[in-house]
C-alpha positions as CSV (number, residue, x, y, z in Angstrom):
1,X,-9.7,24.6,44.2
2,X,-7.7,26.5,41.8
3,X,-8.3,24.8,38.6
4,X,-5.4,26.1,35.9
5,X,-2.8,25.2,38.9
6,X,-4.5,21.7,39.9
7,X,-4.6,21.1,35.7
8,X,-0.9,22.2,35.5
9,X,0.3,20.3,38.5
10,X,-0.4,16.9,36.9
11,X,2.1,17.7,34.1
12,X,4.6,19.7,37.3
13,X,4.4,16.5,39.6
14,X,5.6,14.5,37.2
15,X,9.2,16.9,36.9
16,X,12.2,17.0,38.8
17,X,11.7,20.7,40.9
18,X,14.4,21.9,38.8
19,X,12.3,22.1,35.8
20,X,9.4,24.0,37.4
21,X,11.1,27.2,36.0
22,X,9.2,29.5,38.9
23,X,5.5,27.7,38.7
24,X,4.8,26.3,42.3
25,X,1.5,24.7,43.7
26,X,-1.2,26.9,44.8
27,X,-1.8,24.4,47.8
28,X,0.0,21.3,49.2
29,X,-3.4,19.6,49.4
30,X,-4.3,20.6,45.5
31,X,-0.9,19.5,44.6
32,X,-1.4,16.0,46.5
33,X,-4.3,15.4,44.4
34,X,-2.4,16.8,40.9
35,X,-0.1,13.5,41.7
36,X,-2.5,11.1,42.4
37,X,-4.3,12.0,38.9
38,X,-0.5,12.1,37.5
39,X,0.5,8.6,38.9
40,X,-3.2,7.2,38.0
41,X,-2.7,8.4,34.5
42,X,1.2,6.9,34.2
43,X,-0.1,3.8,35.5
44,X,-3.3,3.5,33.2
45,X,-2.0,4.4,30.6
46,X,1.6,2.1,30.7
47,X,-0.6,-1.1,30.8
48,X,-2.8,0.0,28.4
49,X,0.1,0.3,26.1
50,X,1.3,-3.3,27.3
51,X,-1.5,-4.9,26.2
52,X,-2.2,-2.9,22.7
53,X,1.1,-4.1,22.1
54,X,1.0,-7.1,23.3
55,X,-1.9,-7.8,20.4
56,X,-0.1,-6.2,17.4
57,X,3.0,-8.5,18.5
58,X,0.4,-11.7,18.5
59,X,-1.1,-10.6,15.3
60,X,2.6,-9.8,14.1
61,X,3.6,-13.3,14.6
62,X,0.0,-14.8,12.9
63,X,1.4,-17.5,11.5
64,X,2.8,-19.3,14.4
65,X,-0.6,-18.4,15.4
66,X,-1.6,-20.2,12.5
67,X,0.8,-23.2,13.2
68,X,-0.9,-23.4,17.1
69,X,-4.5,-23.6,15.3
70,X,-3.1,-27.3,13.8
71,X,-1.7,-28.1,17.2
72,X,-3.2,-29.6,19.9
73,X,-4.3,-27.5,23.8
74,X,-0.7,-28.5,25.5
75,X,1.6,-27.3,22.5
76,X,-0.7,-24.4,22.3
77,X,-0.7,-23.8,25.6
78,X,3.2,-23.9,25.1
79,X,3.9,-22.2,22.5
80,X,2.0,-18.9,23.5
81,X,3.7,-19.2,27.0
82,X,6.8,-18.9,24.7
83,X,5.6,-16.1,22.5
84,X,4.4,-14.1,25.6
85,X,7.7,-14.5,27.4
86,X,9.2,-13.1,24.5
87,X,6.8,-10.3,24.8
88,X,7.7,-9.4,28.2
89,X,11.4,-9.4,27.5
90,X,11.2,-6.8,25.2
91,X,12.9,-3.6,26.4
92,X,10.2,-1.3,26.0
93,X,7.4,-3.8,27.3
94,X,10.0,-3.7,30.8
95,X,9.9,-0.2,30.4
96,X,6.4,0.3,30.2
97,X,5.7,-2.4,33.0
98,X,7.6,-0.2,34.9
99,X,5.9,2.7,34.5
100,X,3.2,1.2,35.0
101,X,4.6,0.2,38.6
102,X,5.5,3.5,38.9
103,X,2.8,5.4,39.0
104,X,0.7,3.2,41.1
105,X,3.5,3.8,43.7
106,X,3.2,7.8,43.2
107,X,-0.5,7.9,43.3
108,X,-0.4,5.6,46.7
109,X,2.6,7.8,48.1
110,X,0.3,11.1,47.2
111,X,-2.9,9.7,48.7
112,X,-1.2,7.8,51.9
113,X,1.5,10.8,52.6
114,X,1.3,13.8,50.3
115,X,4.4,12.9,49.3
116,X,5.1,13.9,45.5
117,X,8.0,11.8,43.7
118,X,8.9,12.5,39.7
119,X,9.4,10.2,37.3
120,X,12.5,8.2,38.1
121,X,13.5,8.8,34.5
122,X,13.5,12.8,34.1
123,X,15.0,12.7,38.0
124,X,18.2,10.7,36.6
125,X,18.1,13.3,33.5
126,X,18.3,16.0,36.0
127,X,20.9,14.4,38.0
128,X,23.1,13.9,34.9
129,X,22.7,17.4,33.9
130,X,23.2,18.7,36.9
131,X,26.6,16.5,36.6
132,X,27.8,17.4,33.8
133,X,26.8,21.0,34.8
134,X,29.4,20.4,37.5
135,X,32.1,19.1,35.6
136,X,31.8,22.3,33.5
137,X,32.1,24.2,36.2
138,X,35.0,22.9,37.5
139,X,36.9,23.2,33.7
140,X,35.7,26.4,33.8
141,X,34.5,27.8,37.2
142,X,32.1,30.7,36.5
143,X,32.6,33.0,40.0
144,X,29.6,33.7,42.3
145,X,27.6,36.9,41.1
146,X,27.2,39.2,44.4
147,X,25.0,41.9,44.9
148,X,24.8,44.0,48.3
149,X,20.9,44.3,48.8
150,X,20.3,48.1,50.5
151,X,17.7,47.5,52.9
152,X,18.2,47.9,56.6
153,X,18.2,44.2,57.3
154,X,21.9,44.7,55.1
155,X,20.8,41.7,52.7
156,X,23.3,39.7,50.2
157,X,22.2,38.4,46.9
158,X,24.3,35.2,45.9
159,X,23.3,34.1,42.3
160,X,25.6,31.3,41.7
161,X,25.9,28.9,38.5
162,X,24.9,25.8,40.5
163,X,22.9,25.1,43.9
164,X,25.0,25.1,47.0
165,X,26.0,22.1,48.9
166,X,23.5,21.9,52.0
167,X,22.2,25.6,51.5
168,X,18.7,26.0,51.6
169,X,16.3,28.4,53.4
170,X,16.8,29.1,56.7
171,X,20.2,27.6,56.6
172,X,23.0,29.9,58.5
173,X,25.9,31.4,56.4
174,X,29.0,32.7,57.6
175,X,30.8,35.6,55.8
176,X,33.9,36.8,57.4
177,X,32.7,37.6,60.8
178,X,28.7,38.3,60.1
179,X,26.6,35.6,60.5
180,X,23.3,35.8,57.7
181,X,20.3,33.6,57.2
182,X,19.2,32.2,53.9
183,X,15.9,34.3,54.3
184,X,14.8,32.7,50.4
185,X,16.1,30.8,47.2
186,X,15.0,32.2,43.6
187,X,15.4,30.3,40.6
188,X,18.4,32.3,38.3
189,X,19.0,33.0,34.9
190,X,20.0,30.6,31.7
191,X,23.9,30.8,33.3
192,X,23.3,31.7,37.2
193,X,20.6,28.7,38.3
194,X,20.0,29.6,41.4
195,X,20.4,33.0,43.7
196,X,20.2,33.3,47.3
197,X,18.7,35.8,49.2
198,X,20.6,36.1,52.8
199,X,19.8,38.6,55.5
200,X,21.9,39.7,58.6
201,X,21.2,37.0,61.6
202,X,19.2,38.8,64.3
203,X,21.5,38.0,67.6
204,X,20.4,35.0,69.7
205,X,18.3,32.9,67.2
206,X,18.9,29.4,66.8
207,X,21.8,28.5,64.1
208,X,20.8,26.0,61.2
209,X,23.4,24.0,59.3
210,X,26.3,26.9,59.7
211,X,27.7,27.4,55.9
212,X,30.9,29.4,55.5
213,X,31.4,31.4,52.4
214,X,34.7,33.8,51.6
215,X,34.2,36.5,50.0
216,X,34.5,40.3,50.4
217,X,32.0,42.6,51.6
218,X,32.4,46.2,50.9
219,X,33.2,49.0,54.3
220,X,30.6,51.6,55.0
């Protein structure tokens, strides 16, 4: 097992893929395992916060405490149903319940399936940047940088601002009559996010999710 990677893929599992910035998983099976300690950890760690809390709040309201000491068992009973039903309703003590929740679900899904999910909340963080990061682009469209690779597959380099609609590796692309295949998909700069890497089709192979994209390629 490679250690640094194993230690780094608790922190990577718990991120959107977006925010890898380049690091990837030395091993799907390492990575499996990263999540599990991940979801073990959110889980654990979310209800240990509950109930530290959920002390300092008693010991916050003491002297109602105080008042139940006077009482008899069914009004005390009652009134620290009512003080722990407050408790619950708090927004962070929901919060934490849910994460909580949450990572007993990713620690199941990574031990059942090998399935690795982020946290909901950095995933809806990406997906509203990623939004916005639209919008933007549509204000102000930033064009497609493209780069003819010399090699004598005659590869394309697409760097665009935002990730493609559908495109992903292996997917077919159509430009003006050539068809290419997205042979690999590297993560950009700070203004261009994402590049693709295409590659003249070899004749006959099987076509996957046919993209078309208009631009210009230059005459030999």
């Amino acid at each position: 097992m490679n250690w640094p990677n194993f230690v780094a893929g608790i922190f990577f599992s718990m991120l959107p893929k977006a925010y890898w910035r380049g690091w990837n998983y030395s091993s799907t099976t390492d990575f499996s395992r990263s999540t599990l300690v991940s979801g073990i950890v959110e889980s654990l760690g979310s209800m240990w916060f509950v109930v530290a809390r959920y002390k300092a709040f008693l010991l916050f309201r003491g002297y109602q405490l105080r008042f139940l000491a006077a009482t008899n068992q069914g009004t005390q009973l009652y009134m620290t149903g009512v003080l722990t039903l407050e408790y619950l309703l708090q927004p962070l003590t929901i919060i934490l319940a849910y994460c909580a929740v949450e990572g007993a679900v990713r620690s199941i899904a990574a031990w059942v399936s090998d399935e690795t999910y982020p946290v909901l909340l950095l995933k809806l963080i990406q997906i509203l940047q990623k939004r916005l990061l639209r919008r933007k682009e549509k204000a102000t469209p930033i064009p497609d940088k493209v780069e003819q690779v010399f090699d004598p597959h005659q590869g394309i380099r697409i760097a665009s601002v935002l990730p493609k609609e559908g495109w992903r590796k292996s997917s077919t692309i159509a430009i003006e009559d050539e068809l290419y295949e997205i042979e690999a998909v590297e993560q950009g700069t700070s203004l261009y996010k994402v590049a693709y890497v295409l590659r003249k089709k070899p004749t006959g192979t099987i076509i996957r999710g046919l993209y078309r994209y208009e631009m210009s390629l230059p005459r030999n």
